[in-house]
N, C-alpha and C positions, 0 to 999 in steps of 0.2 A: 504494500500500500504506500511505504513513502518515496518509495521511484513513483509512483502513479504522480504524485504531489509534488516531488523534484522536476520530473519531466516538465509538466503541466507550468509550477512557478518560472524554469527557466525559458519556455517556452512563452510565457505572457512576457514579463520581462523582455525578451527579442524583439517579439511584437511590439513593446511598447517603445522600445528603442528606433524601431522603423515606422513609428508613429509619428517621431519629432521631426524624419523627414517628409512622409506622407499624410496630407492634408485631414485623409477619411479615415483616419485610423488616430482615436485620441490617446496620446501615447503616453502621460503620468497617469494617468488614473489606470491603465491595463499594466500599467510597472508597477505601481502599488499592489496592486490585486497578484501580481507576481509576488512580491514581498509577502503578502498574508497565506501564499497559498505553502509558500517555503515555511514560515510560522508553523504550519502542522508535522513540520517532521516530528521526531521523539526528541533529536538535542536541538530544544526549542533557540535557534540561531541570530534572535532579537529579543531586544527587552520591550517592555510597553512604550519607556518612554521614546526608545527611538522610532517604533512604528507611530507613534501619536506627533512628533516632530515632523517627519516625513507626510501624514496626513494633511499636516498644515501647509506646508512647502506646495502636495498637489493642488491641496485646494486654493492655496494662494496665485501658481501657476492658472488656472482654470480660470479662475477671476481674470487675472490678467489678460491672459489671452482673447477672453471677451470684452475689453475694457479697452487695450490698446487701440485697435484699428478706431474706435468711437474718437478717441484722444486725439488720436493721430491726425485725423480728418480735420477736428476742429482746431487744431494746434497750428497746421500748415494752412489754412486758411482758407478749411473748404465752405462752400455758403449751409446754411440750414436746413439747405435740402441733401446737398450732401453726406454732412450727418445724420439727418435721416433715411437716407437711403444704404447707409454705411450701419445703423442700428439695425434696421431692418431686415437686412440683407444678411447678418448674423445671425438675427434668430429665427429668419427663413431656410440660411444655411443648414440649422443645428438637422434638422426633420430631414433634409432632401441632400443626397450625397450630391457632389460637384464633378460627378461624371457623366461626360456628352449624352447620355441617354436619358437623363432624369434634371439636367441643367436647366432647363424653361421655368420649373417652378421658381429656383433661387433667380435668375434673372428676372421674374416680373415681379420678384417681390422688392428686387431692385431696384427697378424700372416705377416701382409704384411709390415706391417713399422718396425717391427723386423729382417724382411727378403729383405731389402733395402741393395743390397750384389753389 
């Protein structure tokens, strides 16, 4: 049983590591979920406090990475509709992957908080 749970942790962990380059793969929080799943061996290999530090870390990452492009838009000088289309287009993202087949939905949601006239 703890190969099943060794394989499994190092295997999310990879994934999560090919997350930070690939867009549709959220890649702290499946490297988290790596770390807890390594937690079940028998020589338990973290303490609480480092898995609950790390917790904060993803979740801080998480925020951020929804927070930044919002910042971003409005820091560089994009107009209000930009920002809104830049919000929107996030949390249209989060639902509908950004591959060519299924891409329409995030682009009208783009196209709509742009076109908030």
């Amino acid at each position: 049983m703890e190969l099943i749970w060794i394989t499994l942790g190092i295997l999310c962990i990879l994934a999560g590591f090919f997350g930070s380059f690939l867009p549709v793969i959220p890649g702290p929080p499946i490297s988290y979920v790596g770390l807890l799943l390594l937690q079940l061996t028998t020589p338990i290999p973290f303490s609480l406090q480092f898995l609950l530090i790390w917790a904060a870390i993803v979740g801080g990452i998480m925020i951020l990475d929804n927070v930044i492009p919002v910042y971003g838009t409005k820091k560089f000088g994009g107009s209000a509709f930009g920002i809104a289309g830049s919000a929107i287009g996030m949390v249209v993202g989060l639902f509908f992957c950004p591959c060519r087949s299924c891409s329409r939905p995030c682009h009208r949601g783009l196209y709509w908080g742009v076109g908030l006239r």
